[in-house]
C-alpha positions as CSV (number, residue, x, y, z in Angstrom):
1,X,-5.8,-10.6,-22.2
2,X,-7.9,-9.1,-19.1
3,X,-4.7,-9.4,-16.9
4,X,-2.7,-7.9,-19.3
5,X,-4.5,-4.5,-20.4
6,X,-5.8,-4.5,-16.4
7,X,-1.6,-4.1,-16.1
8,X,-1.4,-1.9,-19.0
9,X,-4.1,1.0,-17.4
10,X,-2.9,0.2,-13.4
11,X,0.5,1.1,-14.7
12,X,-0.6,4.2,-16.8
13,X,-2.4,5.4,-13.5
14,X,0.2,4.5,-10.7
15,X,3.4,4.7,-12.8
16,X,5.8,2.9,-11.2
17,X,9.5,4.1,-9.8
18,X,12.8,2.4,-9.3
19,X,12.8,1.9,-4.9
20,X,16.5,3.1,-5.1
21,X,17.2,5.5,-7.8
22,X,13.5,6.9,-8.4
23,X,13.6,6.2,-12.1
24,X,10.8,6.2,-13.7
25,X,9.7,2.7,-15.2
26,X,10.6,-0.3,-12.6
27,X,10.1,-1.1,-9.0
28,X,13.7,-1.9,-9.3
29,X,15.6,-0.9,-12.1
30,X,18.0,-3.4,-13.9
31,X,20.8,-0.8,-12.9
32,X,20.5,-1.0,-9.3
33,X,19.9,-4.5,-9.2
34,X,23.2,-5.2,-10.5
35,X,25.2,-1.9,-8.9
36,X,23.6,-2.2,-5.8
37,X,25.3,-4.2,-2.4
38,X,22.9,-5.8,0.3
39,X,24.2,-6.1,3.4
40,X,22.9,-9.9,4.8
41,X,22.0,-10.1,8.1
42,X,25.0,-11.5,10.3
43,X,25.3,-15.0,11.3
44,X,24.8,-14.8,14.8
45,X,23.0,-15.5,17.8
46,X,19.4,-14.1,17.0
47,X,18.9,-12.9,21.1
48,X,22.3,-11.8,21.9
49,X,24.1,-10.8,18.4
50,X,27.0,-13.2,19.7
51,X,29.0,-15.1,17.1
52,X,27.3,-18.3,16.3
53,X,27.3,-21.7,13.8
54,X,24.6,-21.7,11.8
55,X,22.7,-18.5,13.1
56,X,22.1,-21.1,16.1
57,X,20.8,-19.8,19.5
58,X,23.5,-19.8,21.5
59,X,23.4,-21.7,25.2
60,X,23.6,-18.3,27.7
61,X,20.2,-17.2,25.3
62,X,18.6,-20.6,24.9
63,X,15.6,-21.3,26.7
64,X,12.6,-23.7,25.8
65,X,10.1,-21.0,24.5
66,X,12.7,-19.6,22.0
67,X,14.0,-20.8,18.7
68,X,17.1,-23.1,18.2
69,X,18.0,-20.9,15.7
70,X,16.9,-17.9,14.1
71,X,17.4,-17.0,10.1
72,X,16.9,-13.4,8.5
73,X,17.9,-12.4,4.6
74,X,18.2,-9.0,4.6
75,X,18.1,-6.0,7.7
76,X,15.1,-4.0,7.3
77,X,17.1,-0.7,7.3
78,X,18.3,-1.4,3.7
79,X,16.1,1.2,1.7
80,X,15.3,-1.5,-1.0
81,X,14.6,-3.9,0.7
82,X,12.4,-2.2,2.9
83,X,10.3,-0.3,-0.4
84,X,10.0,-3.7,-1.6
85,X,8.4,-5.3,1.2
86,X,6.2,-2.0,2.0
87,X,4.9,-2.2,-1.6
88,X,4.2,-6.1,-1.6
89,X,2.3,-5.3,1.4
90,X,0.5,-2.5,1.9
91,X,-0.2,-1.6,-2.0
92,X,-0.5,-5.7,-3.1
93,X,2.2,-4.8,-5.6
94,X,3.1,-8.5,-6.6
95,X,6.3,-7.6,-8.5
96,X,7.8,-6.7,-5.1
97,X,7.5,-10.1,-4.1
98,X,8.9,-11.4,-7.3
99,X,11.5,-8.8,-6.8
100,X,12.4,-10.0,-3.2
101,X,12.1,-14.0,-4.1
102,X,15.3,-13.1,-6.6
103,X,17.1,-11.0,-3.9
104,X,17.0,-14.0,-1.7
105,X,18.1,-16.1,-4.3
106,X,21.1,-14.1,-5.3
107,X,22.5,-13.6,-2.0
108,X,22.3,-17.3,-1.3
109,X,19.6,-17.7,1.5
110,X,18.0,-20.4,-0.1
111,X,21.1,-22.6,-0.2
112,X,21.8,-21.6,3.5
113,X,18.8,-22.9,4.4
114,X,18.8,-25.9,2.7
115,X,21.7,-27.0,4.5
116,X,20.0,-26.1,7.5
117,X,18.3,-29.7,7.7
118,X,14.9,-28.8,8.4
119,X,12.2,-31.3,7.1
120,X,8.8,-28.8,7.3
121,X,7.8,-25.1,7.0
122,X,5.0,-23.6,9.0
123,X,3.9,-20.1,8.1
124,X,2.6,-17.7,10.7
125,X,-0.7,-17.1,9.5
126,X,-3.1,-13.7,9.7
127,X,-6.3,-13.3,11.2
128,X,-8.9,-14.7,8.1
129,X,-10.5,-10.5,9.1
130,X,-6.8,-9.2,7.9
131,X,-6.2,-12.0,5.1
132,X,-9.7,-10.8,3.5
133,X,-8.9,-7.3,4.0
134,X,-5.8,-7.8,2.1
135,X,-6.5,-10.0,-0.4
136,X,-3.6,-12.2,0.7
137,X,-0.8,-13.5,3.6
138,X,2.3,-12.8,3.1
139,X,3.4,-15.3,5.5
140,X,1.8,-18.2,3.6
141,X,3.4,-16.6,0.1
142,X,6.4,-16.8,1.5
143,X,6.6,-19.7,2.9
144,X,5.1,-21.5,-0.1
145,X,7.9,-19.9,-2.4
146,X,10.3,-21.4,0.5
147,X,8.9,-24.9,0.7
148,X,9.2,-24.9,-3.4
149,X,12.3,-24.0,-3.4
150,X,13.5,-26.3,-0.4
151,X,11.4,-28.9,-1.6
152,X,9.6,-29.6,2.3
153,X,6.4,-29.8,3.1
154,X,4.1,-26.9,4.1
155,X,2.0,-27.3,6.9
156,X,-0.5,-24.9,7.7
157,X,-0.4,-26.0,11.5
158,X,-1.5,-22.4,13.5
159,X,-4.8,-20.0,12.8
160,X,-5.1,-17.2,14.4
161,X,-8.4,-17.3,17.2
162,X,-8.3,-13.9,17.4
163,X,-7.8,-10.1,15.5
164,X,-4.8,-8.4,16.6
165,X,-4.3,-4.5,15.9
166,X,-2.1,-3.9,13.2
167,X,1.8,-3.8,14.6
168,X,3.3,-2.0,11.2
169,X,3.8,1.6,14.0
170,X,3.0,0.2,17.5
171,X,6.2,0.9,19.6
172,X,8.1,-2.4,20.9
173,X,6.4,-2.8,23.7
174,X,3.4,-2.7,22.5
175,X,3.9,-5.5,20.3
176,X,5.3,-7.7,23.0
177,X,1.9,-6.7,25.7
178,X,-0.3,-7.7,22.4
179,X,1.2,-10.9,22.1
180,X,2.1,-11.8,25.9
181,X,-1.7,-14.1,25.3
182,X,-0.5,-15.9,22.1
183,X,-3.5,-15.1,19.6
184,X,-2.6,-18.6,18.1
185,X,-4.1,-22.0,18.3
186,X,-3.6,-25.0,16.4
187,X,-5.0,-25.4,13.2
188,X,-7.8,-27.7,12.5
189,X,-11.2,-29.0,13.9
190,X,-10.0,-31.4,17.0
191,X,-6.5,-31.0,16.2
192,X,-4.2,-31.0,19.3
193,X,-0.3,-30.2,19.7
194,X,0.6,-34.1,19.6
195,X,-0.7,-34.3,16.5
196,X,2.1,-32.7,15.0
197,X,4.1,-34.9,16.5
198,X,2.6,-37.6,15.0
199,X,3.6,-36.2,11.3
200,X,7.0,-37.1,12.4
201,X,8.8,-33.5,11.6
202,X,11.3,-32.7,14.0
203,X,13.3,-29.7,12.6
204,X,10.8,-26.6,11.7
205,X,10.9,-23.9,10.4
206,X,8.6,-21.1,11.2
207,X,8.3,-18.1,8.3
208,X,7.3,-14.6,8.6
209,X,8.0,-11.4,6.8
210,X,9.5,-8.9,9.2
211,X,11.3,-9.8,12.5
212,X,10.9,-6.4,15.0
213,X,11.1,-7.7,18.9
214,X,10.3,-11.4,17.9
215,X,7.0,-11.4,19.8
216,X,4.4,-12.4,16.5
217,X,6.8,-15.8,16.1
218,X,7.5,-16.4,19.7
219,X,3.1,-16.3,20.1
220,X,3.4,-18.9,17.7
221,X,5.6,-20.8,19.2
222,X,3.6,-21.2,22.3
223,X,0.8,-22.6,20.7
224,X,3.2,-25.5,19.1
225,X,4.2,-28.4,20.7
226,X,7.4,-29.0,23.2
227,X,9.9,-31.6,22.0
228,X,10.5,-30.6,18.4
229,X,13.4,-28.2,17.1
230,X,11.9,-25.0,15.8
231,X,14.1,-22.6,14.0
232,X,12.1,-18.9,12.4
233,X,13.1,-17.1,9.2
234,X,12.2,-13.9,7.8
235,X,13.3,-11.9,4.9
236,X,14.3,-9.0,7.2
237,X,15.2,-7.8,10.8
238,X,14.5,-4.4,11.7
């Protein structure tokens, strides 16, 4: 009952407006939903743009500090899709989410990364000082809806041993010089990187929300373990 009239009065005071269309009622009105076309991000190369199986890395980009292959659902520059993440975000609207979960669905990045093979999901976690402030991590949501949905365990492998600045309107390379020390460790009193290798995972995927230069995942990926096959997703690349 508390949840519902709590609803009832947040929605009387912040009415709420359709992301595409402005109408007045829905973050995303039943019209649009159905009219509108998402573009999906290509399958390619995630370094180079080049033509490639699989979103897979191909071998003129590979290197051992990037991904195998990298995975994105939507481009960032799609008006929608950008509202929706902006609002699950940054005014812990949790419709947008729901919202964003079904976009996936429909355009059939779920199945594409079920056949992807991987066998564990890692989310890229906040700073515990940004999670509080928010109320939430939308790295972890995310990648709890994906490890549902792929039926694969989550492992919450990588805190965060230090507060970053906020990178939401630093310029690119900004964000790269932040993240040139990864902030990351491995999760876990005593834990080291060969621990993760003893869970016997060996195709993982990494989740966060937005992919801009790459540099938040790739600090991640420094702090894991060399010898496994890492792979990243987001919902969207700028």
């Amino acid at each position: 009952m508390f949840s519902i009239m709590t609803k009832t009065i947040i929605d009387a005071v912040f009415p709420r407006f359709c992301v595409r269309c402005r109408a007045d009622g829905e973050l995303y009105c039943a019209k649009c939903k159905s009219e509108e076309v998402l573009t999906r991000v290509k399958v390619a190369c995630g370094y180079c743009g080049a033509s490639s199986m699989s979103a897979t890395t191909c071998k003129e980009c590979m290197r051992p500090e990037r991904f195998i292959s990298v995975h994105h659902a939507f481009y960032y520059g799609n008006h929608s899709v950008r509202d929706l993440i902006r609002a699950w975000k940054y005014h812990f609207d949790d419709s947008a989410f729901l919202e964003l979960k079904g976009l996936m669905k429909r355009e059939g990045m779920i199945d594409t990364l079920r056949e992807s093979g991987f066998n564990a999901i890692i989310p890229v976690p906040l700073h515990r000082v940004r999670k509080n402030e928010r109320g939430f991590d939308q790295a972890e949501d995310l990648a709890r809806f994906l490890a549902e949905e792929l039926q694969l365990p989550l492992v919450y492998a990588l805190k965060r041993k230090r507060s970053t600045k906020a990178q939401a309107d630093m310029q690119d390379h900004n964000r790269k010089r932040q993240m040139k020390s990864s902030p990351f460790v491995i999760a876990g009193s005593g834990s080291t990187k060969q621990s993760i290798h003893s869970l016997g995972y060996k195709r993982i995927l990494l989740i966060d929300d937005v992919w801009t230069t790459g540099s938040t995942l790739h600090a991640a990926l420094q702090a894991l373990p060399y010898g496994l096959s890492y792979s990243a997703f987001t919902i969207a690349r700028r």
